[in-house]
FIDOTI-36436 format. One record per residue (C-alpha): residue number from 1; residue in three letters; y, z, x. Coordinates in nm, 2 decimals. Example, Ala and Ser with C-alpha at 12.3 -4.5 7.8 and 13.67 -1.06 7.14 Angstrom:
<recs>
REC  1  ALA  -0.45  0.78  1.23;
REC  2  SER  -0.11  0.71  1.37;
</recs>
This chain:
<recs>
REC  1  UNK  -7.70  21.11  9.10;
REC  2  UNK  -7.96  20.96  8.82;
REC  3  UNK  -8.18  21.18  8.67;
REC  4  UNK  -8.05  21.45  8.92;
REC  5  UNK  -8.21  21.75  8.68;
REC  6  UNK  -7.87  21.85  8.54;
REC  7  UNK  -7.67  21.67  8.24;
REC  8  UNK  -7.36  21.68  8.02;
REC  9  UNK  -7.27  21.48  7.70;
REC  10  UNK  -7.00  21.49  7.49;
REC  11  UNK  -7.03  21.34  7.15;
REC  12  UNK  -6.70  21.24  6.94;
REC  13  UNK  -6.67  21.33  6.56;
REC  14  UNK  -6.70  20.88  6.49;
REC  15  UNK  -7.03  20.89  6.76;
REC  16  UNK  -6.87  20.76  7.05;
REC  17  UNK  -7.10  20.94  7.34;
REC  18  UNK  -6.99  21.01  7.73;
REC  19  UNK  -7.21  21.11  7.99;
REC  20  UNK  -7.26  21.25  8.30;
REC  21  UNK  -7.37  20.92  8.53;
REC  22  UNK  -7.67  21.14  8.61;
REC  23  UNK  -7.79  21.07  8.23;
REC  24  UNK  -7.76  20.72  8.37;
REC  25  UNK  -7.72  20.52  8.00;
REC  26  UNK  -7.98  20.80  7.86;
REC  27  UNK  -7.88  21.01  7.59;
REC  28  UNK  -7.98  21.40  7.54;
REC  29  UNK  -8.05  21.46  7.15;
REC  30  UNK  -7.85  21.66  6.98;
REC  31  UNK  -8.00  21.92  6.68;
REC  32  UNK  -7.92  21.84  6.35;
REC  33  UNK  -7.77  22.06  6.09;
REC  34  UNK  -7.57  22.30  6.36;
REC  35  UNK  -7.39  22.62  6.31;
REC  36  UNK  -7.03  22.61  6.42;
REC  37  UNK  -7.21  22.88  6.71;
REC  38  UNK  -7.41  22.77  7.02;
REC  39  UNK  -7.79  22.62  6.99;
REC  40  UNK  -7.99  22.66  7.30;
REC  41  UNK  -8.33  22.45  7.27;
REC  42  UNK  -8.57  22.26  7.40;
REC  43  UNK  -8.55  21.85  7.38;
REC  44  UNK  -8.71  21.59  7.59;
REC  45  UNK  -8.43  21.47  7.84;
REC  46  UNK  -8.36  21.11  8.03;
REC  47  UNK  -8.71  21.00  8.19;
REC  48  UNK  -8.91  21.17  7.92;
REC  49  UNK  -8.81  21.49  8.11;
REC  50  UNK  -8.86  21.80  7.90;
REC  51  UNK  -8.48  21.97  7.97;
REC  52  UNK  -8.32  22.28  7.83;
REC  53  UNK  -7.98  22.24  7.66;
REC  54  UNK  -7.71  22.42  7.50;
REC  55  UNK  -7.51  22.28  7.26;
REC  56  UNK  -7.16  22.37  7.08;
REC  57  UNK  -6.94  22.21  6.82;
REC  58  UNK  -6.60  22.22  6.90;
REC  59  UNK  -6.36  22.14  6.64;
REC  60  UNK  -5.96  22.05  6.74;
REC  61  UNK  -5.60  22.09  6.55;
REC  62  UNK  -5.60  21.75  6.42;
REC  63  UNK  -5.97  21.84  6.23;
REC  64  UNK  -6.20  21.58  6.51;
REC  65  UNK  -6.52  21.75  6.56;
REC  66  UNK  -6.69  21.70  6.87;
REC  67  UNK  -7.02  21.81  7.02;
REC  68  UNK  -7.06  21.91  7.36;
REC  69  UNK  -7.41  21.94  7.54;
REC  70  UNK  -7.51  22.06  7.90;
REC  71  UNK  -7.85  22.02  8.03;
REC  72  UNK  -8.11  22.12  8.29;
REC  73  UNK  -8.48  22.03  8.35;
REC  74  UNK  -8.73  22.30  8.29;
REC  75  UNK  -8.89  22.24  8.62;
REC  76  UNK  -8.58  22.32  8.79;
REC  77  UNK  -8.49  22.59  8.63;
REC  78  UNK  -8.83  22.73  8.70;
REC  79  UNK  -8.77  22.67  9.07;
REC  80  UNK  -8.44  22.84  9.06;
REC  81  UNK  -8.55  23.14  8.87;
REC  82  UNK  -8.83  23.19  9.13;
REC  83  UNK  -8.62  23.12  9.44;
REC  84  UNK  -8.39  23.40  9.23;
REC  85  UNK  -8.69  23.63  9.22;
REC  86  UNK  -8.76  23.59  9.59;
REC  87  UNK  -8.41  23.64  9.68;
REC  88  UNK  -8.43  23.93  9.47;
REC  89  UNK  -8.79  24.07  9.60;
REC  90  UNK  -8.63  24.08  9.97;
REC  91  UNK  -8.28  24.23  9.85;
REC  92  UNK  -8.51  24.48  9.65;
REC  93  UNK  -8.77  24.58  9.95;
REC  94  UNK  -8.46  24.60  10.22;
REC  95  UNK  -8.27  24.85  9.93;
REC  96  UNK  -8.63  25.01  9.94;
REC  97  UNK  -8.65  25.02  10.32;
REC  98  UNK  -8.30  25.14  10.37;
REC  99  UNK  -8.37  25.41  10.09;
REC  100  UNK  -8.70  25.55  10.25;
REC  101  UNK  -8.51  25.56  10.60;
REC  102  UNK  -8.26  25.72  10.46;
REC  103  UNK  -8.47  25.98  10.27;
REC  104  UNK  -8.63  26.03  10.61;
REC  105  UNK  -8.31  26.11  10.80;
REC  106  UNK  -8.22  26.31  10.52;
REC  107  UNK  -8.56  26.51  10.56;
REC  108  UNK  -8.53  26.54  10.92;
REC  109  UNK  -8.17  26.64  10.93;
REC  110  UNK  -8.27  26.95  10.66;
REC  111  UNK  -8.57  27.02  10.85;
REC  112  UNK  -8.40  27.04  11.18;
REC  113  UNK  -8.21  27.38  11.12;
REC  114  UNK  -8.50  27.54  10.98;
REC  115  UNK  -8.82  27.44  11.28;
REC  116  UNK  -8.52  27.58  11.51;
REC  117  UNK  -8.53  27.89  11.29;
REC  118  UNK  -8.91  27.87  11.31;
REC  119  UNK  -8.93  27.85  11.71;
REC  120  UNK  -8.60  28.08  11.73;
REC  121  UNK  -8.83  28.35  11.54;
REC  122  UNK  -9.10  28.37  11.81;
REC  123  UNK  -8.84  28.35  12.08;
REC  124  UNK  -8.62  28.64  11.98;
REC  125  UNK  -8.96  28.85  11.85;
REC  126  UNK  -9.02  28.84  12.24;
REC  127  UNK  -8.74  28.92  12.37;
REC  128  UNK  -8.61  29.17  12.08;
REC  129  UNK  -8.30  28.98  12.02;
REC  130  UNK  -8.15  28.95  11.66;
REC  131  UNK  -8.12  28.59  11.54;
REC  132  UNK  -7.76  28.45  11.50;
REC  133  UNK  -7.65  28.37  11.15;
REC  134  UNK  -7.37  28.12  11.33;
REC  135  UNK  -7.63  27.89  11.50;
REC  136  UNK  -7.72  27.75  11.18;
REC  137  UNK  -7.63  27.62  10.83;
REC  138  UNK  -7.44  27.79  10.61;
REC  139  UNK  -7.72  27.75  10.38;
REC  140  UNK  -7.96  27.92  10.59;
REC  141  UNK  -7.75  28.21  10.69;
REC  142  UNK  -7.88  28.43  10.41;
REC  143  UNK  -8.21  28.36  10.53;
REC  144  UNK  -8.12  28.48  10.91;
REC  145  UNK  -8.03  28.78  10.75;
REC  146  UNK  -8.29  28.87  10.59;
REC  147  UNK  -8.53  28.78  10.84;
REC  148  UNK  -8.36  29.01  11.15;
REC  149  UNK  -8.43  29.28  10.95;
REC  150  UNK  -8.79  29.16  10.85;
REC  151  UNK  -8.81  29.14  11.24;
REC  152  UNK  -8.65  29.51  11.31;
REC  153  UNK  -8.92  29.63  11.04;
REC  154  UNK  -9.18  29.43  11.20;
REC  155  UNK  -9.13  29.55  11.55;
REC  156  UNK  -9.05  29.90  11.44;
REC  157  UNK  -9.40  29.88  11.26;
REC  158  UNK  -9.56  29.75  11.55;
REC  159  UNK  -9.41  30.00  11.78;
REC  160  UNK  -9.49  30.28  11.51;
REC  161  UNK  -9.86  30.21  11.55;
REC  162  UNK  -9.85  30.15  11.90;
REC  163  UNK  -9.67  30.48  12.00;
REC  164  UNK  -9.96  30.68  11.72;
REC  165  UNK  -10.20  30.52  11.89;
REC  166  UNK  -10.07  30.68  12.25;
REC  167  UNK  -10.01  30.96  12.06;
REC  168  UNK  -10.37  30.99  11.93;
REC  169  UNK  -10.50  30.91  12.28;
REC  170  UNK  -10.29  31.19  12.50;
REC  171  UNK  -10.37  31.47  12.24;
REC  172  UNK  -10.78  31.35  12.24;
REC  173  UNK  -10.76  31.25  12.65;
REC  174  UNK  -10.67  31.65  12.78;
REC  175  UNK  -10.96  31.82  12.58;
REC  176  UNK  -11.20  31.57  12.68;
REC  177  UNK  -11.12  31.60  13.05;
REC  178  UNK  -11.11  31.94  13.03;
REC  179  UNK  -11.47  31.94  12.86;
REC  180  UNK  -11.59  31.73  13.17;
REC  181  UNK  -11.41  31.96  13.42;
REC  182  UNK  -11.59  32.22  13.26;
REC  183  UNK  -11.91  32.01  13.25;
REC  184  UNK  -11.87  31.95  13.64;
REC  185  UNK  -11.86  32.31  13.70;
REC  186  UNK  -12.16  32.42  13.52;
REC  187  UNK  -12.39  32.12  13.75;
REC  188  UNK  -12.23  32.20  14.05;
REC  189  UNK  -12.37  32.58  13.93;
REC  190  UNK  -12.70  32.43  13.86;
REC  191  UNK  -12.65  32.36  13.51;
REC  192  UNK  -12.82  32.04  13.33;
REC  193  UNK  -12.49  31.88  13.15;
REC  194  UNK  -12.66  31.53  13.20;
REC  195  UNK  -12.67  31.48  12.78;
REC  196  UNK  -12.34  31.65  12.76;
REC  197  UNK  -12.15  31.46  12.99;
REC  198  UNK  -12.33  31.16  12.85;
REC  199  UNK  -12.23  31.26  12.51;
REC  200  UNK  -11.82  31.29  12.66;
REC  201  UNK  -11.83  30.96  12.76;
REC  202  UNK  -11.95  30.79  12.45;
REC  203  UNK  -11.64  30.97  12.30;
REC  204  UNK  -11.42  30.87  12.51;
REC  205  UNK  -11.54  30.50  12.46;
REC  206  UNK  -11.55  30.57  12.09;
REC  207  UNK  -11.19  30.67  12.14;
REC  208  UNK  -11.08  30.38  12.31;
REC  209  UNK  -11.25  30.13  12.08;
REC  210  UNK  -11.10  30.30  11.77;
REC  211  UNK  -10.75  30.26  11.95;
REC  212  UNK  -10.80  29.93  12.06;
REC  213  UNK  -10.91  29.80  11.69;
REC  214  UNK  -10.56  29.98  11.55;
REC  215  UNK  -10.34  29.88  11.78;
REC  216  UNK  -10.50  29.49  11.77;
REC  217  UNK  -10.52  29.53  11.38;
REC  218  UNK  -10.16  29.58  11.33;
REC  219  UNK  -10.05  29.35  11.65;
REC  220  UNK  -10.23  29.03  11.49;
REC  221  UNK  -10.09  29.05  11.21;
REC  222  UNK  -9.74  29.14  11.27;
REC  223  UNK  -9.61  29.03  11.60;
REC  224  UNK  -9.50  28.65  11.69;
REC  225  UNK  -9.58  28.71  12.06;
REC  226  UNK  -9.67  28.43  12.29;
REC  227  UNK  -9.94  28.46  12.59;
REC  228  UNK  -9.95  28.29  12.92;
REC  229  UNK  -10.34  28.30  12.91;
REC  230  UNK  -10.32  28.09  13.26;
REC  231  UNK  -10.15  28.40  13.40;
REC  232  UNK  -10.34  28.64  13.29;
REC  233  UNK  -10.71  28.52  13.39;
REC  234  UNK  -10.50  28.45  13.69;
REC  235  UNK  -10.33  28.82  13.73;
REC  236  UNK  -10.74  28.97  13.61;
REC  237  UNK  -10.90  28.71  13.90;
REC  238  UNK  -10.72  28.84  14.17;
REC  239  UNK  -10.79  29.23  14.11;
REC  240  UNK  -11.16  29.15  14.00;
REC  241  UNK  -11.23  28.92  14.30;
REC  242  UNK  -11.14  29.25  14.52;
REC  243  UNK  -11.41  29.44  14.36;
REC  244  UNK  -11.65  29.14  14.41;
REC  245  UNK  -11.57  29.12  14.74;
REC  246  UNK  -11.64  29.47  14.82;
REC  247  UNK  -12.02  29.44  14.61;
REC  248  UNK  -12.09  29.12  14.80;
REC  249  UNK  -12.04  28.87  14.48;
REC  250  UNK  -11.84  28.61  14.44;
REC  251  UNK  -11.58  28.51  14.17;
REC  252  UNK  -11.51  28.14  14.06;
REC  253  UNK  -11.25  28.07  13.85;
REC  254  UNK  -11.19  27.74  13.64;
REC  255  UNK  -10.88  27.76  13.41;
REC  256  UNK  -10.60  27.51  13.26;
REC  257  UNK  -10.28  27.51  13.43;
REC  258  UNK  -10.07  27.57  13.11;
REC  259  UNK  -10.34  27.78  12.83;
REC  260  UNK  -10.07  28.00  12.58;
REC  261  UNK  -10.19  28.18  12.29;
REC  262  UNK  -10.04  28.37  12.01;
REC  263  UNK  -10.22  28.70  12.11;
REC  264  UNK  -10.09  29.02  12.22;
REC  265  UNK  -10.13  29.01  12.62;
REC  266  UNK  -10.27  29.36  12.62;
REC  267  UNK  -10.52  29.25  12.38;
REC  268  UNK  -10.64  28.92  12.53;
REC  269  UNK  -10.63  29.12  12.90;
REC  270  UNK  -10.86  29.36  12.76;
REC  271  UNK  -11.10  29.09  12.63;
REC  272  UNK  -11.13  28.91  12.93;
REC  273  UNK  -11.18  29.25  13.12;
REC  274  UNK  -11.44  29.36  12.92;
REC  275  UNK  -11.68  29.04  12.97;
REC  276  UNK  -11.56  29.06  13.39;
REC  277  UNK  -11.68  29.38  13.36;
REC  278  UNK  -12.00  29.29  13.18;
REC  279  UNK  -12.08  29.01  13.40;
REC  280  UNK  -12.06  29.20  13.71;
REC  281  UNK  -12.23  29.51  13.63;
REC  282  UNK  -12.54  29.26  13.57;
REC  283  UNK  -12.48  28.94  13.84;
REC  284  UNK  -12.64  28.94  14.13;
REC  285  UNK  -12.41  28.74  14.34;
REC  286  UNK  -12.21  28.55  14.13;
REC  287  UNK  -11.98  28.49  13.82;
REC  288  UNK  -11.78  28.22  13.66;
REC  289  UNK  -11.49  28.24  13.47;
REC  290  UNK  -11.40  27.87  13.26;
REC  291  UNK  -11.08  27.87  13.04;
REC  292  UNK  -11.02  27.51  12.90;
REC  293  UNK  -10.85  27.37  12.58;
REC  294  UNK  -11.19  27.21  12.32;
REC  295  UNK  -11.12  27.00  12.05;
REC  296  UNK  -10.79  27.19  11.98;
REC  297  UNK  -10.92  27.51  12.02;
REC  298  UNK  -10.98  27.75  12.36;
REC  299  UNK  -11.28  27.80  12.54;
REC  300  UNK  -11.30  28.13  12.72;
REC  301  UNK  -11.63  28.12  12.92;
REC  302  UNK  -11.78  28.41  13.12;
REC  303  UNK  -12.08  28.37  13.29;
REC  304  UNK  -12.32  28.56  13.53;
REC  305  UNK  -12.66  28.48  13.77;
REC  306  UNK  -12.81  28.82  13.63;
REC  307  UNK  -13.13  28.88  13.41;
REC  308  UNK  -12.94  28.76  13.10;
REC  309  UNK  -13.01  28.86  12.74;
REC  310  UNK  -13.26  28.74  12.52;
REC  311  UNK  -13.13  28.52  12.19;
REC  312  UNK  -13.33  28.78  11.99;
REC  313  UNK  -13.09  29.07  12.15;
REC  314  UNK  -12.78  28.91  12.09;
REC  315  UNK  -12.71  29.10  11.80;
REC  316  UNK  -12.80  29.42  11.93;
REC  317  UNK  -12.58  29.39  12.28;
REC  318  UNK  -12.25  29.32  12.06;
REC  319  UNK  -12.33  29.62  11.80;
REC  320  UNK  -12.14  29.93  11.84;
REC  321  UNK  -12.29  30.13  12.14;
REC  322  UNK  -12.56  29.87  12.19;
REC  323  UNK  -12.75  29.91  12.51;
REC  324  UNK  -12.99  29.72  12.64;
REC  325  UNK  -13.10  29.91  12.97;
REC  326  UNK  -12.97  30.25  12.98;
REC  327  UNK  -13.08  30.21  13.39;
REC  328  UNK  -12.69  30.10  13.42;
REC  329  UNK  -12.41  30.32  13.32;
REC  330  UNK  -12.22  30.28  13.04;
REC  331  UNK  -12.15  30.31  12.68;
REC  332  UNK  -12.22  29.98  12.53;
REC  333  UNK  -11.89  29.96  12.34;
REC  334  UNK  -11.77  29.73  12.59;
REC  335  UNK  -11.85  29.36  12.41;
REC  336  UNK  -11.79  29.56  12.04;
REC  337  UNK  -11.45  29.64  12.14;
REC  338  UNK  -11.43  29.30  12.27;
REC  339  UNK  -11.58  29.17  11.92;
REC  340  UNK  -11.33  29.40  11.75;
REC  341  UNK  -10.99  29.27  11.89;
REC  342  UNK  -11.09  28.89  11.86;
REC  343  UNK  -11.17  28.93  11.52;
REC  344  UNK  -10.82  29.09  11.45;
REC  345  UNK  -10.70  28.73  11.56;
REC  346  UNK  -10.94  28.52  11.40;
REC  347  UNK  -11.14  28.44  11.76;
REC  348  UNK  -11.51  28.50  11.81;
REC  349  UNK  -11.75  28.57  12.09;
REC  350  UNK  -12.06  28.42  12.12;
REC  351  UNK  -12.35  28.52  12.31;
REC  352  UNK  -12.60  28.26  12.51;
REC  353  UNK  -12.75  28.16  12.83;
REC  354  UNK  -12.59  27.99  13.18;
REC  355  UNK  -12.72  27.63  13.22;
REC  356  UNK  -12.51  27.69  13.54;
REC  357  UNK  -12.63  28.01  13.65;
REC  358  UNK  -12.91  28.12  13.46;
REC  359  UNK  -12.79  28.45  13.31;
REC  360  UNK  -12.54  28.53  13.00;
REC  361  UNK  -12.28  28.33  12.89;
REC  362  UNK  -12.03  28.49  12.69;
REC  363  UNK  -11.80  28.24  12.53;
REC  364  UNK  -11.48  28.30  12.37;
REC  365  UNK  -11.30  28.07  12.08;
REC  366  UNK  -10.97  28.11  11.99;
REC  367  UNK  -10.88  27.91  11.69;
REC  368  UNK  -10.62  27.63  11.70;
REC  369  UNK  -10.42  27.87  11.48;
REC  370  UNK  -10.38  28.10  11.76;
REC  371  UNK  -10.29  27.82  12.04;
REC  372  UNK  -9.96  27.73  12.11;
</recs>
């Protein structure tokens, strides 16, 4: 085709010229004084049309010389170099997407073995089963090793404290009820043991909070255990609803189907006991008890229709043998032991008033970290 955009001319040593018919009786120029190698240049082409050509002497047996020239416009080589590039670019970002997915894959397939050692850790801390070096990858074998007996240490730690703790609380528990024994005697004799027996029971509640805070203390920070929460406000509801019953109040509960924490249950138990207990000793008729997830985190919400605490009290009611009305029997260790075992966990309990009922509201956050 004329002027098509690509050319060849062949030049014989006595200047006889042939042509490509798309040169159509045009002539592409040839550089003067050339090297027996290759020129590549730029000359103006058939049309005026700038074209870039390559040119090469060639000389035969019988000593003829001829010149040989191929051409193509600029322009169109400029179109094919960027229809090139943009063949390239897609080739290029497919190889990219095909590498990233496969980088992915790659990620997920070496994760995989070790988030099922993650759950399988919690799982068999529970249940006191040894993990299984055969249910995972040679390469994480080693690692199942060494973490069963991180997990018998653990549990042997936890147990440790646990059976001290018992220990501690047998040996104290027999003198002190043999002190109130004793104590009984002497009033039913005529004796004043008001301030003594007073005095027994704030060591016996000092006694239990210091047990509760080592046993929490070394729970929290060692076990994996997982909580039904839902089951135990449930499991507490029930027994406390008898005793309202009985006083003439009334318990309403308001919980999640499906609330788990990574708390000790004995722990959490005791918490929500301790405000149940609170809440009664003070309502008049009735409490509420609202457990929902917030923002991630758990809302534990007790609250009563009694006389309430002042914001200015706050501080005093949950500071170690705080009481407020000593008109009501009682240590007032109950809300710092509660204070005390959240804390080993990273929860907190805050103090306020009911919109709903008018008395204290004691609200418990436990911390995303601790929610399964």
């Amino acid at each position: 085709m004329p002027f098509s955009g690509r050319y060849w001319q062949v030049t014989s040593s006595d200047g006889e010229i042939f042509a490509s018919a798309s040169l159509f009786d045009e002539v592409i120029a040839e550089p003067g004084n050339s090297a027996d190698g290759g020129v590549i240049w730029n000359t103006p082409g058939p049309d005026d049309e700038l074209v870039r050509s390559a040119y090469q002497k060639i000389t035969y047996d019988d000593g003829t010389v001829w010149g040989v020239s191929v051409a193509e416009s600029q322009l169109q080589l400029i179109a094919e170099r960027r229809s090139a590039q943009r063949s390239l670019l897609s080739v290029f970002a497919l190889v990219g997407v095909i590498g990233i997915a496969s980088s992915l894959l790659l990620l997920s397939a070496i994760r995989r073995p070790l988030q099922k050692l993650q759950a399988d850790v919690a799982q068999r801390w529970d249940s006191e089963e040894d993990l299984r070096p055969t249910d995972y990858p040679d390469e994480v074998a080693p690692l199942v090793e060494d973490l069963n007996q991180l997990l018998h240490r653990n549990r042997d730690i936890v147990s440790g404290s646990r059976r001290q703790a018992a220990d501690l609380a047998h040996a104290l528990k027999t003198p002190a009820s043999i002190l109130r024994n004793e104590l009984m005697t002497l009033s039913q004799e005529g004796a004043s043991t008001s301030v003594a027996q007073e005095a027994v029971d704030r060591i016996e509640a000092q006694l239990g909070r210091s047990l509760a805070r080592m046993r929490a203390a070394n729970t929290a920070e060692l076990t994996h255990s997982r909580t039904n929460l839902t089951h135990s406000i449930q499991r507490l509801a029930k027994l406390f609803s008898i005793v309202a019953e009985r006083d003439g109040k009334e318990l309403v509960v308001d919980c999640a189907a499906t609330l788990w924490v990574r708390m000790d249950a004995q722990d959490i138990e005791e918490v929500i006991g301790n405000l149940l207990d609170n809440a009664f000793k003070w309502s008049r008729q009735k409490v509420i008890l609202t457990a929902q997830y917030k923002d991630g985190d758990i809302e534990l919400r007790v609250e009563d229709d009694g006389p309430g605490v002042p914001e200015k009290e706050h501080r005093e009611a949950l500071r170690s043998g705080g009481r407020l009305d000593t008109s009501v029997a009682g240590t007032g260790l109950g809300l710092a032991i509660t204070v005390d075992l959240l804390n080993a966990y990273g929860a907190k309990l805050v103090l306020g008033s009911s919109d709903v009922l008018g008395g204290l509201e004691s609200s418990v956050f436990i911390p995303s970290s601790q929610v399964v």
